[in-house]
N, C-alpha and C positions, 0 to 999 in steps of 0.2 A: 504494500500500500504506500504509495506513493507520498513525505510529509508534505505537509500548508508549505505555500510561496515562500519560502524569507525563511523560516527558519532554520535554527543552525545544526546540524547532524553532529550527536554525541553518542559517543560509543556507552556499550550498554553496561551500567556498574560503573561509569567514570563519578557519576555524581549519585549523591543519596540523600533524600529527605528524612526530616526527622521522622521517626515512627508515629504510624495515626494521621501525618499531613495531608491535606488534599493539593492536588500540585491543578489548579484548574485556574483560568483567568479569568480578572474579575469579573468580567460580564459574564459569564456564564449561566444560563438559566437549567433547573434543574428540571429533570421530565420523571415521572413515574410510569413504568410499566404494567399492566395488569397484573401479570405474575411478582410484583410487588419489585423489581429491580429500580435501579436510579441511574438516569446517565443523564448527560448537559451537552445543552448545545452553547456552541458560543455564537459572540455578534456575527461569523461569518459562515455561519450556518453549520459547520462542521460537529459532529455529535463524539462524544466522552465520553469515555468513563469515567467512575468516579475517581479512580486514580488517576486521570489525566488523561489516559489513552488514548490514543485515537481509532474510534471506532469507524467512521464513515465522514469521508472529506466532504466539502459541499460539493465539489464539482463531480461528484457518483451519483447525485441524485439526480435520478428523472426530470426531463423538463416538461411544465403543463405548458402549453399553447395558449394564450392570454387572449381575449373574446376580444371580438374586435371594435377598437376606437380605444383600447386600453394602451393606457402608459407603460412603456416598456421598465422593467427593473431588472437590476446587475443583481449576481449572484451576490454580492455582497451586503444588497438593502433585504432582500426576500426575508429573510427571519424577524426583521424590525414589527413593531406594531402595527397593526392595519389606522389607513387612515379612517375619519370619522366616519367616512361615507362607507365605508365598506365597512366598519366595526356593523353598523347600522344594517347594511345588508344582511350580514351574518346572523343578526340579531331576530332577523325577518326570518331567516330561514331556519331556525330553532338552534343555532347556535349563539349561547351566551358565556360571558363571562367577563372575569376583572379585565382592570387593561392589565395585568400582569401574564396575561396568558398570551401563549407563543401559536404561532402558527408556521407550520413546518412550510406549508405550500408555497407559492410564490404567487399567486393571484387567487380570485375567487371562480374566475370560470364561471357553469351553469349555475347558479343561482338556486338553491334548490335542495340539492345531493351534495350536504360534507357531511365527508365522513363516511361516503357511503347508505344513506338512512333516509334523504327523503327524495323526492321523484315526482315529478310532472305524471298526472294519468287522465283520463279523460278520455274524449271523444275527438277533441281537439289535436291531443301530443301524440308529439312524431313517430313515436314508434311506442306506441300501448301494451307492448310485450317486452318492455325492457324494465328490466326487474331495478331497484335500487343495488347499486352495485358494494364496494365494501371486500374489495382486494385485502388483503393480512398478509403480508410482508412479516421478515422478522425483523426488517428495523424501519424507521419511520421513514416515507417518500414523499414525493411531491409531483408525483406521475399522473397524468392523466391519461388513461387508457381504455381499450374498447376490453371487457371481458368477456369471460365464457361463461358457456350454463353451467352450472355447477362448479363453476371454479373461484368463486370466491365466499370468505364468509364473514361474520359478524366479528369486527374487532374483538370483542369482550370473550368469544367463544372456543377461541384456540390457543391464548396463552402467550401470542407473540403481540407485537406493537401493530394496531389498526394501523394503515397507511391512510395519511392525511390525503385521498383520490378522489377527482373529480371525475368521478368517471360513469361510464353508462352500461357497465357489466351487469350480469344476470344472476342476481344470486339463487342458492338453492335453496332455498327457504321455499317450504308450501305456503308462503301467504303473501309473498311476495307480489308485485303488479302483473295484474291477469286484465285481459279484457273478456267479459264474454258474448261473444258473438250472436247469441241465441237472443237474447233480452236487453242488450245493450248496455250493462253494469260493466263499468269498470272497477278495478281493485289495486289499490295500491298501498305497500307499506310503510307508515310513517317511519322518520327520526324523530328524535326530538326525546325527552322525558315528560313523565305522566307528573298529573296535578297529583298535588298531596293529599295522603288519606283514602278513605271509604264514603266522604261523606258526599254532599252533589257537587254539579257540573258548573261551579262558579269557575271564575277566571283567578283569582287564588293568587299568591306570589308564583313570581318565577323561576324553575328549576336552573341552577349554571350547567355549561354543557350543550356540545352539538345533539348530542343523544346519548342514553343510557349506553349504547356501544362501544361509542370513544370518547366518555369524560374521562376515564379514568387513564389517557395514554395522555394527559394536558393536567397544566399546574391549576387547577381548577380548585377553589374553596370547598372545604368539605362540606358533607348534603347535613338537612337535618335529617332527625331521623323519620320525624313525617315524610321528608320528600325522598327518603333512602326505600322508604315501604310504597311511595308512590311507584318507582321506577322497576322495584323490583314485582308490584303486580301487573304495571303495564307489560312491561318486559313478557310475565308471564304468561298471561294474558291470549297474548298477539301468536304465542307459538301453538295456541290450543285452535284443533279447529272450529272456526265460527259455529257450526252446528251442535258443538260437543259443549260451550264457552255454557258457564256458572254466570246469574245476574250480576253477579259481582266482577264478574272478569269481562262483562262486556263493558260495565261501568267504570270501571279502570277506562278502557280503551277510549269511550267518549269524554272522561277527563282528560285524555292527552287532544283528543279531538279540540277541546275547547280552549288546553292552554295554549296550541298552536296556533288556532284562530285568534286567540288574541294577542300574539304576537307577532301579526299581520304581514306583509310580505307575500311572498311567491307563492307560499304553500295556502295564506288564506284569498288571493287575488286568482289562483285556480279552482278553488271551490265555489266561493263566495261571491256576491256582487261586492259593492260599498254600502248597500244597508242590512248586510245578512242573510239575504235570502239564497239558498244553495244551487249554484250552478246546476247542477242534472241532481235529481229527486231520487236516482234509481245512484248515485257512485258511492263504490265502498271504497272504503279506507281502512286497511289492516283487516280486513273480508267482513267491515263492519257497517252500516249505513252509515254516512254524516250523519250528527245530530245538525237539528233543528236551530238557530240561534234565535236571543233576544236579547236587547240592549239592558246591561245593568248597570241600576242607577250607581252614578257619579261617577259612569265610563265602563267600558271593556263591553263582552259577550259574556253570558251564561247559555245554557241548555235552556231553550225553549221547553222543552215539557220535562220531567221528574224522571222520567224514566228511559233507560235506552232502548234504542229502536233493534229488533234481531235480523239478519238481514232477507232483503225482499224473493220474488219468488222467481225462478229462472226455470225454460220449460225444455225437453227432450224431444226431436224428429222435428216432424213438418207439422204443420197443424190439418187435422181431415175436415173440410169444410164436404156437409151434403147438405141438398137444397130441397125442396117439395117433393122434388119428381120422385125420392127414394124413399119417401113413406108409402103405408099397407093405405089402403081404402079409410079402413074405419079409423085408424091413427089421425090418418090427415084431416079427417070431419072434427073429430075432439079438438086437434091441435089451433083448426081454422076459429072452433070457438073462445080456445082461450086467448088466442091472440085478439081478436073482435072483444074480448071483456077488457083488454087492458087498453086498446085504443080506446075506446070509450069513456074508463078512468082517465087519461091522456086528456082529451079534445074536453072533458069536465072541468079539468084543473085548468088548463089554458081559457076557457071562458069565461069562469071566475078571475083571473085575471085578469084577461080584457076590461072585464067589468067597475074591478077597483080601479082601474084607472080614469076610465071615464063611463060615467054612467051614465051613456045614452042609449034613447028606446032600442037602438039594432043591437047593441052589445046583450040587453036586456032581454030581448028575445033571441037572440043567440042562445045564452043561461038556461037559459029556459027549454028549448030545445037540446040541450046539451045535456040537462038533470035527467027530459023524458027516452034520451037514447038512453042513457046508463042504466038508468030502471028498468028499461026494457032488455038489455043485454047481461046486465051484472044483475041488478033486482034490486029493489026500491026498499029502504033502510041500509044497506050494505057500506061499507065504509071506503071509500075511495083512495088508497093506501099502495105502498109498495108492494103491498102481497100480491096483487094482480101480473107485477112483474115477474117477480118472483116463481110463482105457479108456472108462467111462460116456460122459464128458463127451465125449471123439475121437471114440466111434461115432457121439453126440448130432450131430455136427457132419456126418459122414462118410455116414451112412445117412439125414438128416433134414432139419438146416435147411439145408445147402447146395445140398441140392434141391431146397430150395423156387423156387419161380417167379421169387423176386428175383433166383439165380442158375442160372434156368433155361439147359442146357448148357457149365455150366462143368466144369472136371475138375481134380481134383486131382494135383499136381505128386506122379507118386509114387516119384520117383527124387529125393527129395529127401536126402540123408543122415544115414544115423542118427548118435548117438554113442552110448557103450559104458554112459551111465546116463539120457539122454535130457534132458540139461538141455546148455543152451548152443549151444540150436537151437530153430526154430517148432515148435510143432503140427503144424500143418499149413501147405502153400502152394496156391495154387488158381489157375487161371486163368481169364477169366470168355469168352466169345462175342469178347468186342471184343478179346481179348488182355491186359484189364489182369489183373495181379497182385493178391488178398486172403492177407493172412496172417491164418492164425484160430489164436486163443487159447481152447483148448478148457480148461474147468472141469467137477469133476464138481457135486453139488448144494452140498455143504459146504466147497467150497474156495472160496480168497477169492485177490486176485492179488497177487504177490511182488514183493519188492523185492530188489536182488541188485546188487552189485558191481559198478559200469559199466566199461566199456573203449572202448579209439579217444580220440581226438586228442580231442576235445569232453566224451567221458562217464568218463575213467578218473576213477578218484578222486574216483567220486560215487556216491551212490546212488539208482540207477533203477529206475520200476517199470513190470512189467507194462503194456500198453495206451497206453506211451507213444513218442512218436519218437524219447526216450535208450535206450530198452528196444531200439528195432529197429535201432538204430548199435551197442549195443553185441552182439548177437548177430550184426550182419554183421562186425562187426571179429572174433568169436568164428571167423566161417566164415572167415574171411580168414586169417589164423590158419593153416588148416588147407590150404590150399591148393596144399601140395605134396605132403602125401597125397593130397587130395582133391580134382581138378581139379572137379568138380560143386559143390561149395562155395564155389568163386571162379567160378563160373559165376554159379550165382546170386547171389547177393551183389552181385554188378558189374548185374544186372537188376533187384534189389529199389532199390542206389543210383540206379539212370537213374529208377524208379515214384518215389523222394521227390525227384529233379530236376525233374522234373514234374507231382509233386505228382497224378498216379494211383493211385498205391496206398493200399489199401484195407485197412483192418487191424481185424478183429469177434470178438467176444467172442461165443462157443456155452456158454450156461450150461444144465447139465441141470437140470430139476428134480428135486425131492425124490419119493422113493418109498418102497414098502412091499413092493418084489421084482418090479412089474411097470414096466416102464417110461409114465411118465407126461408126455412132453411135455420143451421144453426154450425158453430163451428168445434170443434172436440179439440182441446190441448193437452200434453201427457207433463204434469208438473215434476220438476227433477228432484229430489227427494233426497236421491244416496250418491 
């Protein structure tokens, strides 16, 4: 290894320090290693031991490629303090700390990803399958480079010094940034450290640190111990899979969601507008939804609602759309009816409308005309409600697509039990030739699917949606629940848990289409589950 410029070549054993001395110049700043070692760098970027050594010249380090319209810097400024404007970028991008803290790289590059930990995802960014990258060198760099799948990992998790890379490698982490093709969610994994504690999604003080990966390779002020239990749930959190994740550990994940957000910058100008509202409704982060934001008094973001969101629903194959033509006779005379009942609720409700706004004689006999079709279709007292939709969508399923060929002799479970408003149980159940189990999620044309208050060990204290596998834990815990009223509820239930033991069941979305009183077809979706 070649020594620094200038220096004078002395034979080895000619000179000797007192015992215990550190033979290091004075500027040298000290760095910790994960695995607890110490070495220094000095003003000219050159890294130490703590005997003095010389570990790694500066002119061995990697050079990054500086974004352009940047000011060029000599090997000799790069280790200096970031100026203000870039302290401040760093700051945006979940990297903080004193100004005592050293920066190995030589520019800031993408904006985004130090450290390896956060990442551009979206609909928008360039390349949506580029995972947050996080090269591990065993001594610290200043490289920017294109990595491999699987070839790089998480500073903190292998024992050597995180390299300080700007870079767009792919790491192998299962939670890393995915797009998915089918439903449009993108998924990306943050940097950055989680808010402190268990308690809610305030914006809280701020963690020091680009991320729980590599503070620990930088002279960073020690954590408290709240914010030591915050990094260590996030951290944990993040490597469970989103479907397997404890309320608590998705709650971790939206406190890091939120301290990031309000740490504003790249990572919150790719989500967010400027007044909180989240860029696409459907992208996860760390395979988690965005939370919700709302402004909290006397500044910053918190969490819009109390509780975190589980993530949405993402579907399997093509979708089977069949239309009139492939209904039996008598099917299609029932189906003709109830579509003719819910237009009619429809053309009621919009009359009534017309009418509050302006109450003139033709809107007035419109009303009126509009009450005596209902009566005469639905029946006079009846209450004019979503049920009418609803029905649509259950016949849609009941008289049509479950017919079809795909589930040629299957039968639907029809002792399945009611409850007294028909929420906090399936649609429907079915069972198919071979014995497995499909739960269908019947919609009528206008309905969209809900989110709703989870339950059971895994989903209390989150919030689950429709077409997803927190959705069907939390409506088995719902039957469970009922079980000593209702021995067929803990029947099933104990048979829908053995279908997601073995990953048989089958769970489809029966969408009606839109009509104009006659029934018009309806569409079948296979929702991905496992």
């Amino acid at each position: 290894m070649a020594p620094p410029v200038g220096s004078l070549p002395i034979h080895e054993g000619t000179l000797k320090l007192p015992e215990g001395t550190t033979a290091l110049p004075e500027n040298a700043v000290e760095l910790t290693t994960p695995d607890g070692k110490t070495v220094y760098v000095d003003h000219e970027g050159n890294i130490l031991a703590a005997d003095g050594t010389l570990k790694q010249h500066h002119t061995e380090a990697l050079r990054e490629n500086p974004p352009t319209g940047a000011p060029a810097r000599t090997d000799a400024d790069s280790p200096l303090p970031r100026t203000p404007a870039e302290q401040s970028a760093l700051v945006g991008a979940g990297a903080r700390g004193g100004s005592d803290t050293v920066r190995l790289g030589s520019d800031l590059g993408d904006t985004g990803r130090i450290g390896g930990d956060l990442a551009r995802t979206g609909d928008d960014a360039p390349n949506p399958d580029r995972a947050p990258g996080g090269t591990a060198n065993t001594m610290p760099t200043n490289s920017a480079d294109n990595g491999t799948p699987g070839g790089g990992s998480r500073g903190s998790q292998d024992g050597h010094i995180p390299a300080n890379s700007l870079d767009s490698g792919t790491s192998s982490s299962p939670h890393t940034n995915s797009a998915d093709a089918g439903d449009g969610q993108a998924e990306v994994r943050t940097g950055g450290n989680s808010q402190g504690g268990s308690g809610g999604f305030g914006a809280g003080s701020a963690i020091p640190g680009a991320s729980a990966g590599d503070a620990s390779s930088r002279n960073i002020p020690a954590r408290t111990p709240d914010e030591a239990a915050a990094v260590a749930e996030y951290e944990a959190a993040r490597e469970v899979p989103p479907s397997d994740r404890t309320p608590e550990q998705r709650a971790a994940i939206t406190r890091e969601h939120v301290r990031l957000a309000n740490e504003g910058g790249p990572w919150f100008n790719k989500n967010y507008d400027e007044i909180g509202r989240r860029e696409s409704s459907r992208r996860k982060v760390d395979g988690q939804l965005l939370p919700k934001l709302a402004r909290r008094e006397g500044g910053g973001w918190i969490a819009a609602d109390d509780l975190p969101y589980a993530s949405g629903e993402s579907f399997l194959l093509e979708p089977i759309h069949r239309g009139r033509s492939t209904v039996g006779p008598d099917d299609l005379k029932h189906l003709d009816e109830v579509s003719a009942k819910r237009r009619a609720g429809m053309d009621l409700t919009a009359a009534k409308e017309h009418y509050k706004t302006d109450r003139s004689a033709a809107n007035a006999n419109a009303l009126a005309t509009a009450q005596e079709r209902f009566d005469r279709t639905v029946g006079a007292g009846v209450s004019n409600n979503s049920k009418l939709g609803e029905a649509l969508g259950e016949e849609a399923a009941r008289r049509h697509l479950m017919l079809q060929e795909r589930f040629e002799g299957a039968r639907e479970v029809t002792d399945l039990p009611q409850t007294p408003n028909g929420s906090k149980r399936f649609d429907q159940l079915w069972r198919t030739n071979e014995g497995k189990l499909v739960i269908v999620e019947a919609k009528g044309p206008k309905a969209d699917l809900d989110w709703r208050r989870g339950n059971g060990v895994l989903d209390s204290g989150t919030m689950v949606k429709q077409g997803t596998l927190e959705y069907v834990r939390t409506i088995l815990a719902d039957m469970e629940s009922r079980a000593l009223v209702s021995p067929l509820d803990a029947k099933y239930a104990a048979e829908i848990r053995s279908a997601i033991d073995d990953k048989s069941l089958q769970y489809v979305l029966v969408h009606a289409s839109e009509n104009h009183g006659t029934y018009a077809g309806a569409q079948l979706k296979y929702f991905k589950i496992f």
